[in-house]
Steps between C-alpha positions, in 0.01 A plus 500: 500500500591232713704282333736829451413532902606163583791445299691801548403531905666093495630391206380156613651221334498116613758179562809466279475231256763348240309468182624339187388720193191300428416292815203579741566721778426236690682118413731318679818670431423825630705615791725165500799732346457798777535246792776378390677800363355786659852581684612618182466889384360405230190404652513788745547765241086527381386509926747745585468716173121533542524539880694852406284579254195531712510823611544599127145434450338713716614826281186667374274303673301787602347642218479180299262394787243805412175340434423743243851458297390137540181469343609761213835305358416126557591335228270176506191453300327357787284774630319268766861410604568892525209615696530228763892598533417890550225433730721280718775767514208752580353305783924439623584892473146536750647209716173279432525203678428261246758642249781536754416066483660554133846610627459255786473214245806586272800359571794716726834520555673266797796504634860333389428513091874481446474122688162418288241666666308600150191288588270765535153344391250690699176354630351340209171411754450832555503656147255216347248638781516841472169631391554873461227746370515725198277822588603652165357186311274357801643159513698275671904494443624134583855414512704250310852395561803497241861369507710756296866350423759737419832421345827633727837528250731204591839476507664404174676228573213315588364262236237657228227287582475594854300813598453619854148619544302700787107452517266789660176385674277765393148565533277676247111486378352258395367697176860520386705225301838389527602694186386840675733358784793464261469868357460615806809401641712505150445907579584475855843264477626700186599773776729280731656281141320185561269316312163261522469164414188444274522152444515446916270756645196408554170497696351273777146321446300482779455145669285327344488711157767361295355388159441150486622369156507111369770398674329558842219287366726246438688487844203552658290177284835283565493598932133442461532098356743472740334599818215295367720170463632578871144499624330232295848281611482618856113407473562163416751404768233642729262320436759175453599545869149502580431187438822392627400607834140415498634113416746559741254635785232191407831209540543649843107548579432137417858364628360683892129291427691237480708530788184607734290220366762236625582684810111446588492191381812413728388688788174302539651199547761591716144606757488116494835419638532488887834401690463469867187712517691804350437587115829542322626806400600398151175687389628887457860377399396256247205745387780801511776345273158455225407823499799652449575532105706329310734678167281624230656261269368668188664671159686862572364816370806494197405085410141540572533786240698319225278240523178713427726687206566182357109448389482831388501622113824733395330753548399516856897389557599783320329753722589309813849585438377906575394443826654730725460374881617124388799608266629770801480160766692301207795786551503495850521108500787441288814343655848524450592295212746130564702263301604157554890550607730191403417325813121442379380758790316823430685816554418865448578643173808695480420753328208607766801778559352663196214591658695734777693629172169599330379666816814681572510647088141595525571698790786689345322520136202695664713698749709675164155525315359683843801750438513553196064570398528684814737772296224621272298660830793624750607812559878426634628258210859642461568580921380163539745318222779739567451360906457181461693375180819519735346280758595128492130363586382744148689202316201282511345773338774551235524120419081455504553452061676184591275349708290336247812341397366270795203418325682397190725289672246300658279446215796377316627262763108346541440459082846309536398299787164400397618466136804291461362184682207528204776521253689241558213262424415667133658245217421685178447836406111479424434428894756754550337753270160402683628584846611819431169589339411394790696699720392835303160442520522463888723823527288705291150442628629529885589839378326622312163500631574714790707729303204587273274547757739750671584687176150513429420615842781759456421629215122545502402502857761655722476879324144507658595374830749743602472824532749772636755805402760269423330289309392622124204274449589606089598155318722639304761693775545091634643212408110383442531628167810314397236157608261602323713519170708184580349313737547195220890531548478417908746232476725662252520842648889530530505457139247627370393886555754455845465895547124470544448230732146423655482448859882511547556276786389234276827452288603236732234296364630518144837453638411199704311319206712566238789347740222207549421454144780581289824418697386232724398279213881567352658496837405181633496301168854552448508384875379204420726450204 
């Protein structure tokens, strides 16, 4: 059969990841601990150990591979599953050449898997497009592509919660289920001591096939209102601007009547005027300097705009604030903030420096994200950590967790800043109860609102826009599941279920408003005091 085929010939597995006991295989911790530690032995221990062990597994191969043998002591109940296998292994033993695209799809061996080189995926292209043919059974065989994660021991001293797993692109029929898969290879990696990880393995949908459940409706209803705002609001500043120019096109069109009515006008009577038998030239100069038009003196686009707004009911405001061309020009129009220095003059803002800060952090933030997402899919994680950890320019690496300590600096220094001048005019502790309702409100809907719509996108949408062997597009091996069971505790996730957080990244956000809503309010009051 050839999953016996396959697995013994390569004993394929895939990328190392650090997985906590119950976490998806993929979240945001994975890999974070074997960049940073994977100098030490402990670490090293599972790559070298199964790196030995290879040529372990090819005892025996030979007559476990006997077609016959095969088909008589299979152990699934699936006999489509089992007639599709044999006939593959048939039509490889006769060196067909559409079978031979079976072992050319599994994943195989490459070189340096003491230094992390256990990526070995495959081509998951080509096994979702083999179309083999059974002549036993006279139909077609297609392929379907599986990840297959396999536990290596770890070292003892390493903490109980963290397992080092192995994954195995493989590539079987598509009449057979992932449970066949895991029987399969719970007989094959019984004879080299290791073991498969049901709750992980799994098998790829093809694009496009994933079933669509209610919350892909909903992401996909909340993307629709809101493509529909951005064209009914881009719509209306369209045809706003419209009318700007036509008024603006009929000033000037009347403004150059005008001008050539009293140039004529002018120019006849200067035919009259005769000095010393010569006409005077004062006809083209005078008739020039008419002609010639003078400043369109009328509203600009963003006035002419407010001004039509103005007449307009709520609700045509409120979708004028969508519009997408007028609300991109707005960005690229705004100007450095000033303040009135003691002097009375206008002077840049100090704190413009913040700007170069934020741009600086942001750089740094997304070059240690880069790094460490790009763990999950390499295939020289420890040779590149043991090279580079003892480099000084790694530090920025190293240090990337402390970046966002930027972030919370400035967004404490700017809610003192634009806060304490407001406090020192509240008297009495209703106004000062009402401005920090105030203040919450603000905070909470500038979040929020974006947030949602990225959680929602996240969680409904993305698992049917991607679509690759590193990807399972299986809610429940990501951190999508964890959203979907707690999406309510967004704010709250460091306290509440803070092992299954949803969209990871996002725990600044909870950081940063509970710092904005809970300690400011103390912070600054007693400040005042």
């Amino acid at each position: 059969m050839l999953l016996f085929l396959l697995t013994f010939s390569h004993l394929v597995f895939l990328p190392p990841h650090i997985i906590a006991e119950n976490a998806p295989i993929y979240s945001y911790e994975n890999g974070l601990l074997l960049t940073l530690h994977s100098h030490d032995l402990k670490i090293q221990k599972p790559f070298i150990d199964i790196a030995r062990s290879i040529q372990n597994t090819f005892v025996g191969i030979k007559p476990t591979l006997d077609p016959q043998q095969l088909e008589a002591h299979l152990v699934i109940n699936n006999s489509a599953c089992v007639r599709d296998i044999v006939s593959v292994i048939y039509g490889i033993f006769r060196l067909n050449e559409e079978s031979i695209k079976w072992l050319d799809a599994a994943g195989k061996i490459v070189p340096g898997i003491e230094a992390g080189g256990i990526n070995w995926i495959g081509s998951m292209e080509l096994c979702q497009n083999i179309t083999d043919f059974n002549y036993a059974l006279s139909h077609h065989v297609k392929g379907k592509y599986c990840s297959a994660f396999v536990k290596l021991p770890t070292d003892e001293l390493l903490p109980q919660k963290v397992t080092i797993e192995l994954n195995y692109g493989m590539c079987i029929p598509t009449s057979c289920t992932k449970d066949d898969l895991v029987v399969l290879l719970d007989i094959v990696l019984s004879r080299v001591n290791l073991s498969l990880d049901n709750s992980t393995t799994f098998c790829h949908e093809e694009f496009g096939s994933v079933p669509k459940d209610g919350w892909f409706w909903i992401s996909i209803s909340i993307l629709i209102i809101v493509i529909v705002l951005l064209l009914i609001g881009t719509t209306i500043d369209l045809i706003i601007w419209s009318m700007w120019k036509y008024q603006a096109h009929t000033i000037l069109y009347n403004r150059l009547v005008d001008s050539v009515n009293s140039s004529e006008s002018l120019a006849s009577s200067n035919e009259s005027v005769i000095v010393s038998g010569e006409n005077i030239q004062e006809e083209n100069t005078t008739g020039e300097s008419d002609v010639v038009c003078p400043e369109l003196n009328s509203l600009s686009y963003s006035k002419y705009r407010f001004k039509i707004l103005s007449n307009m009911n709520y609700g045509i405001k409120f979708l004028a604030l969508y519009s997408i061309p007028y609300n991109g020009w707005h960005l690229f129009q705004l100007k450095p903030s000033t303040i009135v220095n003691k002097s009375g003059q206008l002077c840049e803002n100090p704190l413009l420096c913040l700007d170069g800060i934020r741009v600086l952090t942001m750089i740094w933030i997304i070059y240690g994200h880069c790094i460490v997402y790009s763990i999950v899919g390499s295939n020289n994680t420890l040779f590149y950590a043991q090279t580079h950890l003892r480099q000084w320019s790694f530090q920025a690496m190293v240090g990337a967790p402390l970046s966002v300590d930027a972030f919370f600096f400035m967004s404490g220094l700017l809610t003192t800043y634009l806060t304490l001048p407001k406090l020192r005019r509240i008297c009495s502790w209703k106004n000062w109860f009402k401005f920090w309702c105030s203040f919450t409100f603000h905070r909470i809907v500038r979040l929020t609102p974006a947030y949602l719509l990225v959680l929602l996108l996240y969680t409904g949408l993305f698992i049917h826009g991607y679509s690759g062997p590193l990807y399972p597009q299986n809610p429940e091996l990501t951190d999508v599941k964890f959203c979907r069971a707690h999406w309510w505790a967004t704010y709250l996730n460091n306290f509440i279920y803070a092992d299954e957080v949803c969209m990871g990244w996002s725990w600044y956000l909870s950081d940063e408003l509970q710092f904005s809503l809970v300690l400011a309010p103390i912070f600054l009051s007693l400040l005042m005091w």
